[in-house]
VOGUTI-134456 format. One record per residue: residue in three letters; x, y, z of N, C-alpha, C, CB in turn. Coordinates in pm, whole numbers, padded with zeros to 5 digits, always signed. Glycine has a CB too. Example, Ala and Ser with C-alpha at 12.3 -4.5 7.8 and 13.67 -1.06 7.14 Angstrom:
% VOGUTI-134456
ALA+01319-00569+00780+01230-00450+00780+01320-00330+00780+01131-00447+00905/SER+01285-00225+00708+01367-00106+00714+01290+00003+00787+01408-00060+00572/
This chain:
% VOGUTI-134456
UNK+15255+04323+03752+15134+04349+03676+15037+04432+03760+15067+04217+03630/UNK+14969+04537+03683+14864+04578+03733+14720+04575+03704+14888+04663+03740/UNK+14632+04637+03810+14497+04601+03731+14467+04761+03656+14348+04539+03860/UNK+14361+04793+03651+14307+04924+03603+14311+05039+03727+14147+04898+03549/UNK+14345+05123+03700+14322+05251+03770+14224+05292+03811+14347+05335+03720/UNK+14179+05305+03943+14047+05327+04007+14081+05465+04066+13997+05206+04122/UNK+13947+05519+04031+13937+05669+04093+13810+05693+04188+13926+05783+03967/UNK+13826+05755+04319+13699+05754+04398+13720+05869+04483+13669+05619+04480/UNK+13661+05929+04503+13589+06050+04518+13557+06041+04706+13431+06047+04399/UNK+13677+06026+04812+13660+06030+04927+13603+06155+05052+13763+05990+04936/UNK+13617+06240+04955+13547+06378+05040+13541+06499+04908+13677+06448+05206/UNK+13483+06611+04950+13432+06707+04824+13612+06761+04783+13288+06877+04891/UNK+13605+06708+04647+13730+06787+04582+13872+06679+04617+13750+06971+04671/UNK+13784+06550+04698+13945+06490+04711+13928+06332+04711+14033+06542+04874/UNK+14068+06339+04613+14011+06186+04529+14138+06107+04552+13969+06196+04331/UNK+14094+05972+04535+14195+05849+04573+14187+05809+04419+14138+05712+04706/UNK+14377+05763+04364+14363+05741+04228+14451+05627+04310+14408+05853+04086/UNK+14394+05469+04252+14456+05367+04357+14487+05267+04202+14322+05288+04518/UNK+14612+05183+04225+14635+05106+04147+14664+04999+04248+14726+05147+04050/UNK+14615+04845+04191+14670+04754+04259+14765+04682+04186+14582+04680+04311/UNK+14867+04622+04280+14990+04559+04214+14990+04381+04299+15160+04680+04259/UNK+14949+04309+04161+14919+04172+04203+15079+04113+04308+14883+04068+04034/UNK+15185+04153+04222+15303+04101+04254+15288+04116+04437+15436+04193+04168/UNK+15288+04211+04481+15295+04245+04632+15176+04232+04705+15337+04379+04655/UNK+15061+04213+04664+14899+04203+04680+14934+04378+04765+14808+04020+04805/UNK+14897+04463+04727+14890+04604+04754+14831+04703+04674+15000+04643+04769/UNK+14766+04771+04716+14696+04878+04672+14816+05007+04702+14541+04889+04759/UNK+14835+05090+04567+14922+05186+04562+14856+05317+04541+15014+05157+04466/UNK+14772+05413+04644+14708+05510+04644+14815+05662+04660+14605+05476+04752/UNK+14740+05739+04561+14774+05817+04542+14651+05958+04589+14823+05781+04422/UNK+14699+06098+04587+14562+06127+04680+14572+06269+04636+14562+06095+04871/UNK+14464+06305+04498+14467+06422+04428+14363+06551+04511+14416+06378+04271/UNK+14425+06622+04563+14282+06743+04636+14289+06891+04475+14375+06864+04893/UNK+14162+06858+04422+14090+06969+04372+14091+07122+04436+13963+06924+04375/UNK+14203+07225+04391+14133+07331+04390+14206+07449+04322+14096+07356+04520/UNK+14189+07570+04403+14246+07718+04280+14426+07621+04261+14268+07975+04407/UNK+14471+07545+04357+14636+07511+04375+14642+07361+04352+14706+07551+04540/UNK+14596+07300+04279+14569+07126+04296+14664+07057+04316+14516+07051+04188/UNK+14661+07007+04457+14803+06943+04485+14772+06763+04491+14874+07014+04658/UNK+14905+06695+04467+14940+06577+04442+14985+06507+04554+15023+06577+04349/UNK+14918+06415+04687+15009+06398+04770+15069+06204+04730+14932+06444+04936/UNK+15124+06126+04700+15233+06054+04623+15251+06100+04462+15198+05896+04629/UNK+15338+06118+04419+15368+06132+04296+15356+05988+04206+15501+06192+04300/UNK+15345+05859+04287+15395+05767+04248+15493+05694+04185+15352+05758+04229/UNK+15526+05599+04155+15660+05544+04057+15628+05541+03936+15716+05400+04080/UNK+15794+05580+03900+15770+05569+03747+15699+05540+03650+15814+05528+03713/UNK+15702+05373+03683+15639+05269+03595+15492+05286+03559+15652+05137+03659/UNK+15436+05394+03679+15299+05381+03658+15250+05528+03612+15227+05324+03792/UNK+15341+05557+03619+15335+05748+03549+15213+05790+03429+15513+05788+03439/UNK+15177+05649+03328+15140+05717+03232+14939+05687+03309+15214+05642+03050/UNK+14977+05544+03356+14846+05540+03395+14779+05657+03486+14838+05420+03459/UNK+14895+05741+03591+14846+05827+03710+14833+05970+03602+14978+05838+03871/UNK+14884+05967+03495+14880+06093+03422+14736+06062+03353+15020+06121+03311/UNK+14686+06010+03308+14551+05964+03240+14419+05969+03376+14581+05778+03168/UNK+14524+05917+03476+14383+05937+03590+14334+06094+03609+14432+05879+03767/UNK+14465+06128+03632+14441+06265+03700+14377+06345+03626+14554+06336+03737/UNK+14432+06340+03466+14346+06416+03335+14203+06363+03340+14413+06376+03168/UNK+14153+06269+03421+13980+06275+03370+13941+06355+03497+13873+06094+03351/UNK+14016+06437+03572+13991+06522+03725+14042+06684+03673+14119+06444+03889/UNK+14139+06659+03683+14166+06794+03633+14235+06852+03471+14255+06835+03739/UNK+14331+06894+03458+14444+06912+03322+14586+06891+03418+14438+07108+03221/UNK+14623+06745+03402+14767+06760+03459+14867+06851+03456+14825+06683+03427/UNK+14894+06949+03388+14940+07051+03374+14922+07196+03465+14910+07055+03267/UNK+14793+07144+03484+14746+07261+03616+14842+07210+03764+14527+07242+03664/UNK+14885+07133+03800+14889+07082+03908+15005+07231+03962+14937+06901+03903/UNK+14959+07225+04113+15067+07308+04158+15163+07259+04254+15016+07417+04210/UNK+15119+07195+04322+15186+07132+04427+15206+06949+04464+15116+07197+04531/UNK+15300+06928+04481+15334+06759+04489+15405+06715+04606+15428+06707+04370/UNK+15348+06685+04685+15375+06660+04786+15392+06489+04892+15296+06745+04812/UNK+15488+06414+04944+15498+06323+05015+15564+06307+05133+15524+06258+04957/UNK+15539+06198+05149+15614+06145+05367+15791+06161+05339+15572+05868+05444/UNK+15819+06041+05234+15974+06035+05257+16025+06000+05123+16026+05924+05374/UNK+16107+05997+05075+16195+05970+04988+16206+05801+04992+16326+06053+05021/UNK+16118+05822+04859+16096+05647+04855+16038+05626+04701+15958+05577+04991/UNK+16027+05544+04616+15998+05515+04482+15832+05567+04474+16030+05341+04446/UNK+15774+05507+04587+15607+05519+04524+15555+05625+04560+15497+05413+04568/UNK+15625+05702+04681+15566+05812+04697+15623+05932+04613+15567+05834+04827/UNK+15754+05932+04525+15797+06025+04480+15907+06015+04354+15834+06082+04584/UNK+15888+05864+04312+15959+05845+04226+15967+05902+04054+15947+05736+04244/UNK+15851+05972+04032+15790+06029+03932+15749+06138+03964+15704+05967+03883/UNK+15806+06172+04029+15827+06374+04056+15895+06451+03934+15959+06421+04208/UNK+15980+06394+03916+16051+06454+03801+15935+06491+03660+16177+06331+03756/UNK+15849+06355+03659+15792+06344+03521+15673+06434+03548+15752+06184+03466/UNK+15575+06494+03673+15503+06581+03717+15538+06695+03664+15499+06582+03837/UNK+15667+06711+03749+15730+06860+03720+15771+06884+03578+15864+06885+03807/UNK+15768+06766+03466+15775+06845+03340+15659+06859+03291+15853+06794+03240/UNK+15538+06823+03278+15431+06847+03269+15355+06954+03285+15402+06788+03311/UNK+15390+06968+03445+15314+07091+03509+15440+07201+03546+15218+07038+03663/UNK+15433+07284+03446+15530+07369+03480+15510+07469+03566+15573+07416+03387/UNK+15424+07509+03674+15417+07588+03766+15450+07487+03931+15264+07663+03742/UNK+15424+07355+03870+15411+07287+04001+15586+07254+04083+15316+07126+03960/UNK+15587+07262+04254+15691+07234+04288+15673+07131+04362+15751+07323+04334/UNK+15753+07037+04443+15750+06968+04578+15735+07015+04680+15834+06914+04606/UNK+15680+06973+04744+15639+07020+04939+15704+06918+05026+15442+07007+04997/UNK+15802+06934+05084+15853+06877+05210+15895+06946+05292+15937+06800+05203/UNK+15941+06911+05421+16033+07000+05560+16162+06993+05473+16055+06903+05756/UNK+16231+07060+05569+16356+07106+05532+16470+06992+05546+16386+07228+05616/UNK+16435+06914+05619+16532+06749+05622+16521+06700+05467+16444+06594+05748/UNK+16410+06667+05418+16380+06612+05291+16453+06648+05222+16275+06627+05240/UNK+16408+06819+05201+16490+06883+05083+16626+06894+05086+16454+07008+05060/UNK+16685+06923+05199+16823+06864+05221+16880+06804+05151+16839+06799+05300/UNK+16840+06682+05267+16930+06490+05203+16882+06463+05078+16877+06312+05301/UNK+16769+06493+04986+16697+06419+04884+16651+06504+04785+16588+06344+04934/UNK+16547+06573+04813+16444+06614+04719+16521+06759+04639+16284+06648+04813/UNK+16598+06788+04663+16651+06942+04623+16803+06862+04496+16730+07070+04829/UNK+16802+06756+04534+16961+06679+04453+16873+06654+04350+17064+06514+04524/UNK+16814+06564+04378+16663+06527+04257+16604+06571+04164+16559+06521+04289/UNK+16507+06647+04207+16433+06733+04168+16492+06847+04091+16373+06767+04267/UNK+16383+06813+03938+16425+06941+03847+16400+07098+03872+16363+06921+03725/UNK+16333+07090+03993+16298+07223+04077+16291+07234+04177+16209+07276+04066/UNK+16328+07323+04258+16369+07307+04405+16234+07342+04458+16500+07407+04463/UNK+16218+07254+04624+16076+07240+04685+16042+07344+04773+16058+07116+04760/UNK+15929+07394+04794+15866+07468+04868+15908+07386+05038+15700+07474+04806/UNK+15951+07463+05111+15995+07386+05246+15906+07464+05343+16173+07394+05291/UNK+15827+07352+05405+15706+07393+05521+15828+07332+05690+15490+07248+05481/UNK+15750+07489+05761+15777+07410+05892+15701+07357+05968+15830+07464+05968/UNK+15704+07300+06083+15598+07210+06128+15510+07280+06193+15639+07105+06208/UNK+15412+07266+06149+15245+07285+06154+15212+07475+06089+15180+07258+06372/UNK+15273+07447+05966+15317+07586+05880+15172+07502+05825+15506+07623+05764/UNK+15110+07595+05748+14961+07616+05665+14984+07639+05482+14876+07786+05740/UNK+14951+07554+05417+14935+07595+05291+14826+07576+05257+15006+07552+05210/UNK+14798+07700+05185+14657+07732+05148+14627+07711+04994+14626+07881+05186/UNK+14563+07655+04967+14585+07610+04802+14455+07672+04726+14589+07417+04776/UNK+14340+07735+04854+14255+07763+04794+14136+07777+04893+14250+07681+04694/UNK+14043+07708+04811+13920+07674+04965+14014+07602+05073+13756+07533+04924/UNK+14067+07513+05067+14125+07377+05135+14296+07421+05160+14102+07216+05011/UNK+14318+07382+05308+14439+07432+05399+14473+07288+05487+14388+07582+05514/UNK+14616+07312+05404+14681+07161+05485+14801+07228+05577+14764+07016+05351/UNK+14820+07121+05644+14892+07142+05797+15012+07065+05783+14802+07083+05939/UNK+15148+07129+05794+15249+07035+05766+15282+06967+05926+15388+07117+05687/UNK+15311+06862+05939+15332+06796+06062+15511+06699+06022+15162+06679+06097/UNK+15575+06746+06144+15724+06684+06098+15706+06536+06174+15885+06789+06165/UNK+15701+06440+06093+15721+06312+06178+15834+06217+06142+15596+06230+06173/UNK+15928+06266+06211+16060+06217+06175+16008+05999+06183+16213+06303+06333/UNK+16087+05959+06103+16050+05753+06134+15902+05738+06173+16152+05663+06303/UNK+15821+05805+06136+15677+05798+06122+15603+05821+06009+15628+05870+06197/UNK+15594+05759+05884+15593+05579+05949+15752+05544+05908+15451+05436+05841/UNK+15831+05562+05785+15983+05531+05782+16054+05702+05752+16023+05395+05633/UNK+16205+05664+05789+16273+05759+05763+16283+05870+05843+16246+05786+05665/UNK+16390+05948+05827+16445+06076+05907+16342+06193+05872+16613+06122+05857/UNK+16312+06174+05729+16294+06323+05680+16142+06330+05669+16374+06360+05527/UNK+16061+06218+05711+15945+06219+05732+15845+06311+05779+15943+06149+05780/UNK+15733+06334+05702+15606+06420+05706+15450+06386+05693+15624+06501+05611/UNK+15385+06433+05739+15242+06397+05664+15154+06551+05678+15143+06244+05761/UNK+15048+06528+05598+14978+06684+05579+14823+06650+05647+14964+06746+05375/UNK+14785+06740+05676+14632+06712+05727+14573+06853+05706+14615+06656+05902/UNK+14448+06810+05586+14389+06906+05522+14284+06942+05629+14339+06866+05381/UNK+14257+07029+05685+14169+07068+05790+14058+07108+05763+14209+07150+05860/UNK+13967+07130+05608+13811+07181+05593+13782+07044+05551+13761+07319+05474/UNK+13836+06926+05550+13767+06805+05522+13807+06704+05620+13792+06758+05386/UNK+13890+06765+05737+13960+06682+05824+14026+06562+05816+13898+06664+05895/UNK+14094+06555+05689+14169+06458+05584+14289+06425+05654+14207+06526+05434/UNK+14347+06303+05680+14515+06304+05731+14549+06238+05622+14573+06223+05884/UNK+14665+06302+05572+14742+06201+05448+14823+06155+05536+14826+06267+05302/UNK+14808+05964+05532+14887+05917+05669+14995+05820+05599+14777+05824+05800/UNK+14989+05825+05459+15100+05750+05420+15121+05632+05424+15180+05778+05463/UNK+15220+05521+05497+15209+05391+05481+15169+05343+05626+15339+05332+05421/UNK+15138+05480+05740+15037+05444+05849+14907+05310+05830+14962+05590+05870/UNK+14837+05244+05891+14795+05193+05855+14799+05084+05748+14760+05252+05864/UNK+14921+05082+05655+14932+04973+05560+14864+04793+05567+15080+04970+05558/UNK+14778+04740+05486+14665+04643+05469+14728+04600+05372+14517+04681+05448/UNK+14700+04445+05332+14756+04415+05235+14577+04369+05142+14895+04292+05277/UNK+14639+04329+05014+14488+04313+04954+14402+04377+04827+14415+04352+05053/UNK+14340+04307+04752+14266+04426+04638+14149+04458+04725+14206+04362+04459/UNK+14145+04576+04857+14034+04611+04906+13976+04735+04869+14045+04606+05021/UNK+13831+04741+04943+13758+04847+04870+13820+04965+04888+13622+04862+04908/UNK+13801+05073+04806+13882+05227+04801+13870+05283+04935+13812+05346+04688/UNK+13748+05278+04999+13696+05373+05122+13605+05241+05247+13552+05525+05034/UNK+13613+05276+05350+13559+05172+05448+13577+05256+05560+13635+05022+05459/UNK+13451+05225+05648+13402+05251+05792+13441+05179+05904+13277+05241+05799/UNK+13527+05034+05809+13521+04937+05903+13680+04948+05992+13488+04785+05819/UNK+13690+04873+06057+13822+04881+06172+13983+04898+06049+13827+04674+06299/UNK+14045+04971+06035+14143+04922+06032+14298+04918+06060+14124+04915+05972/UNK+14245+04943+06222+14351+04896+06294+14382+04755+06265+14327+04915+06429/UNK+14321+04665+06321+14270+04470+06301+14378+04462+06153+14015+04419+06245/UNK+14345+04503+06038+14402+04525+05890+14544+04501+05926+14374+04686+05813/UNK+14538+04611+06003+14718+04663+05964+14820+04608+06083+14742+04871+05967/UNK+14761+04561+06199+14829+04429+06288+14836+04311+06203+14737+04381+06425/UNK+14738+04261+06159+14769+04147+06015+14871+04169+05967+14681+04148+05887/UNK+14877+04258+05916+14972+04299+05778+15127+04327+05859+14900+04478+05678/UNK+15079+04402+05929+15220+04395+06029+15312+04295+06101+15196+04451+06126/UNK+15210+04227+06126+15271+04053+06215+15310+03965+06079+15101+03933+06329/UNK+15270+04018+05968+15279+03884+05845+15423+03961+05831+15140+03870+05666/UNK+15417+04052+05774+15538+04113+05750+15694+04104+05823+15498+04225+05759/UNK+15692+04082+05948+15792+04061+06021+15864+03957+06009+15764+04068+06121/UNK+15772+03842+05921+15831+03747+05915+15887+03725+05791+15767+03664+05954/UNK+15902+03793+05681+15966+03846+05547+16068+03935+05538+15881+03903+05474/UNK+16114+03954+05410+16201+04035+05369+16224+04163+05415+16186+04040+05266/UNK+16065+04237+05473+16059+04359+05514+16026+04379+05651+15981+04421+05440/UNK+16079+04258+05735+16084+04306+05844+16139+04386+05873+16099+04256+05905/UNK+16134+04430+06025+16189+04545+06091+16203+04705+05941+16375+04469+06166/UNK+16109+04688+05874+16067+04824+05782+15974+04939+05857+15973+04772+05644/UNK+15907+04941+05945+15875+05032+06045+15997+05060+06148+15752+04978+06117/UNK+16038+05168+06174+16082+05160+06336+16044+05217+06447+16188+05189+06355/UNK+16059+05155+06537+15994+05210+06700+16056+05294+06750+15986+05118+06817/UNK+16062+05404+06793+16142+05468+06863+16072+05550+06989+16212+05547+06769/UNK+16137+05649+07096+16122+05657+07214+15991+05836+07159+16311+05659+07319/UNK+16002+05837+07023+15880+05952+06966+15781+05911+06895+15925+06057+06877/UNK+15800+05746+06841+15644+05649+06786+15515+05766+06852+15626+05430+06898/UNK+15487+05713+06964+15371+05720+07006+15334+05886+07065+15364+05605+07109/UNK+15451+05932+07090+15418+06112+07115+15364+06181+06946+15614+06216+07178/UNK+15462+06132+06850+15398+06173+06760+15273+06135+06671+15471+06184+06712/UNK+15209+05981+06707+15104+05957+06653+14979+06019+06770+15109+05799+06613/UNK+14998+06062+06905+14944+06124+06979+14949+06266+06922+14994+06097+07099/UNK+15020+06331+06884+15006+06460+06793+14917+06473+06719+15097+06486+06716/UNK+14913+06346+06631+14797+06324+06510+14656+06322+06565+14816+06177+06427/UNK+14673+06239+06682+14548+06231+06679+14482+06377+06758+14514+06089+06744/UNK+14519+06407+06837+14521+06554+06884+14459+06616+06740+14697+06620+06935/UNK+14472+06611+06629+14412+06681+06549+14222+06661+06544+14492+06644+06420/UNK+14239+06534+06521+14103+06432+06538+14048+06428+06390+13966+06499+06656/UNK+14126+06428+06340+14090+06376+06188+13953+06277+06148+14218+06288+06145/UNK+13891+06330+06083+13795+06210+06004+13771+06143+05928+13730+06209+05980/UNK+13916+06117+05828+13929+06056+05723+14073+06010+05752+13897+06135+05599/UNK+14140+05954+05686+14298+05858+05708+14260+05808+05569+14324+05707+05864/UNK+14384+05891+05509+14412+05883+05371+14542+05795+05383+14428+06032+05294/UNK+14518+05642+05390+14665+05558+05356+14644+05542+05197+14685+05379+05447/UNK+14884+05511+05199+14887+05495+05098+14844+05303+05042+15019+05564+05078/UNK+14823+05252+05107+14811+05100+05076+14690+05044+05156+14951+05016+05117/UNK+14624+05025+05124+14468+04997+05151+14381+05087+05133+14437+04962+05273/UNK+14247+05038+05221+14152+05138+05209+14148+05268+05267+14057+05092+05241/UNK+14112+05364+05256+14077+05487+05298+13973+05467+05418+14024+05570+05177/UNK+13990+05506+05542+13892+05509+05647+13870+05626+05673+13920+05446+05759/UNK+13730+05637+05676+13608+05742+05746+13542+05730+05871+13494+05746+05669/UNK+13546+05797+05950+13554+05738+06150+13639+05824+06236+13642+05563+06184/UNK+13637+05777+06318+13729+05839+06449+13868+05793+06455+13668+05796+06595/UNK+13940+05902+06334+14081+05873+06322+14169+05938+06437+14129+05923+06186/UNK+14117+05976+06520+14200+06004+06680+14192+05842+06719+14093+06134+06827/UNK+14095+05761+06749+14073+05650+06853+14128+05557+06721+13889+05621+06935/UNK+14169+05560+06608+14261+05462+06513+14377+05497+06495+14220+05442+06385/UNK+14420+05613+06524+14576+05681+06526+14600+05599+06688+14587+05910+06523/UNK+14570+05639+06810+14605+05546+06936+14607+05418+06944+14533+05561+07029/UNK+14491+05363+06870+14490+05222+06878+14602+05187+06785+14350+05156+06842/UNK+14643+05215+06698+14785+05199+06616+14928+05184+06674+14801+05313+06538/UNK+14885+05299+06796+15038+05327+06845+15046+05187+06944+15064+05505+06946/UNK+14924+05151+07023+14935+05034+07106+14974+04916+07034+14813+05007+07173/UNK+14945+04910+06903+14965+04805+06804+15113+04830+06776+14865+04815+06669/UNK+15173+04935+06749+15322+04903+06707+15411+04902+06821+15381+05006+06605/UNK+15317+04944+06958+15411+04926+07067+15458+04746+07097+15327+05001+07206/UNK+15308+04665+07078+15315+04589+07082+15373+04506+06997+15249+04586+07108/UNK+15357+04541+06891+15454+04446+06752+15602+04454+06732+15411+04497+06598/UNK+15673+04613+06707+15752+04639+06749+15829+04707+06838+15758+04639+06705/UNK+15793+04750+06942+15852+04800+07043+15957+04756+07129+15776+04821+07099/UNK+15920+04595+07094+16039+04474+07167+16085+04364+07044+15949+04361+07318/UNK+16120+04426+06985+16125+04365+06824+16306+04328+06860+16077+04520+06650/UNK+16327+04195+06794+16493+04178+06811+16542+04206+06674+16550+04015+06863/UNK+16655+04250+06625+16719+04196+06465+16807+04079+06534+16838+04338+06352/UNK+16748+03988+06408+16789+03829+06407+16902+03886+06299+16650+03683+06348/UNK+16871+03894+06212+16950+03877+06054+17015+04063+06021+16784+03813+05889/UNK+17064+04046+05940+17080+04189+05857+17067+04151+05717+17231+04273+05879/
């Protein structure tokens, strides 16, 4: 079950369309940027297609959309790509070239625009930065974009909080997402992050940008010093999983 579709307005031209899903206590954000190219970064799942099509229409004409873009090949970030792309018939997918590969090119009723890493798309006023982060946060074919005139990181399930929390917050949430992380290990979805010997070079990349916003897909949106919350993250998953055992399969 869900609740109502919330729309909020996190920087000029760029909006969080967030649904919460009681079943998982999670907020499922989606992250529309306004402009001449209006791109989509989760497509979301299916199930929720008609509600994210009704959001987006009180922002723009879903049909305008040009670009749709996510981290990895996964239900919520891209499971309703298909239903975008009939809608908006100019619009394609944006991933690296791993994605489109293994996934998004078999899929997809139109083949994706393929960025290389730290390649520039310009959609208009507003220019995002493709960054390759292979298992950051899951998967091989992993990416995130960072819009640079609003200093936006679309960070994906970085940061993940569990909770019906507010859309946008100043407050810590590193603290959030060690919670959510230590609860988690002890469930079904443990070991769903993995650590590897490029974790922390590549969230050191990110922060090297120095972002001022951290657009996650599951919680709130933080505004702050997303360099000193991208590091403090990496110490957090060094510590959570970095020495992580598999008990089970």
């Amino acid at each position: 079950m869900t609740d109502k579709t919330r729309i909020t307005e996190i920087a000029a031209d760029h909006y969080v369309i967030s649904i919460y899903v009681r079943e998982f206590n999670l907020r499922f954000n989606h992250f529309l940027i306004k402009d001449e190219e209006p791109l989509l970064f989760h497509a979301g799942m299916k199930q929720v297609f008609p509600l994210m099509r009704d959001a987006v229409g009180r922002i723009i004409d879903p049909a305008t959309l040009r670009w749709i873009s996510f981290s990895h090949f996964e239900a919520d970030e891209c499971g309703a790509l298909n239903e975008w792309l009939a809608i908006a018939p100019q619009a394609a997918p944006v991933c690296g070239l791993v994605g489109a590969a293994v996934s998004v090119n078999d899929f997809s009723m139109r083949p994706a625009r393929v960025l290389a890493h730290d390649e520039i798309l310009k959609i208009g006023r507003y220019r995002l930065r493709f960054r390759r982060t292979p298992h950051v946060p899951h998967n091989w074919e992993a990416s995130l974009l960072f819009e640079e005139v609003t200093r936006t990181l679309l960070c994906s399930d970085l940061f993940t909080h569990e909770g019906d929390v507010e859309p946008l917050t100043e407050s810590d949430v590193v603290d959030r997402a060690k919670s959510s992380l230590l609860e988690g290990q002890k469930g079904p979805f443990a070991n769903a992050y993995p650590y590897t010997p490029f974790t922390e070079p590549i969230l050191q990349g990110l922060a090297d940008l120095r972002p001022a916003r951290l657009a996650l897909m599951h919680g709130s949106a933080f505004v702050g010093d997303g360099a000193r919350a991208l590091l403090d993250m990496a110490k957090v998953m060094r510590e959570v999983l970095g020495k992580q055992e598999v008990t089970s399969l």
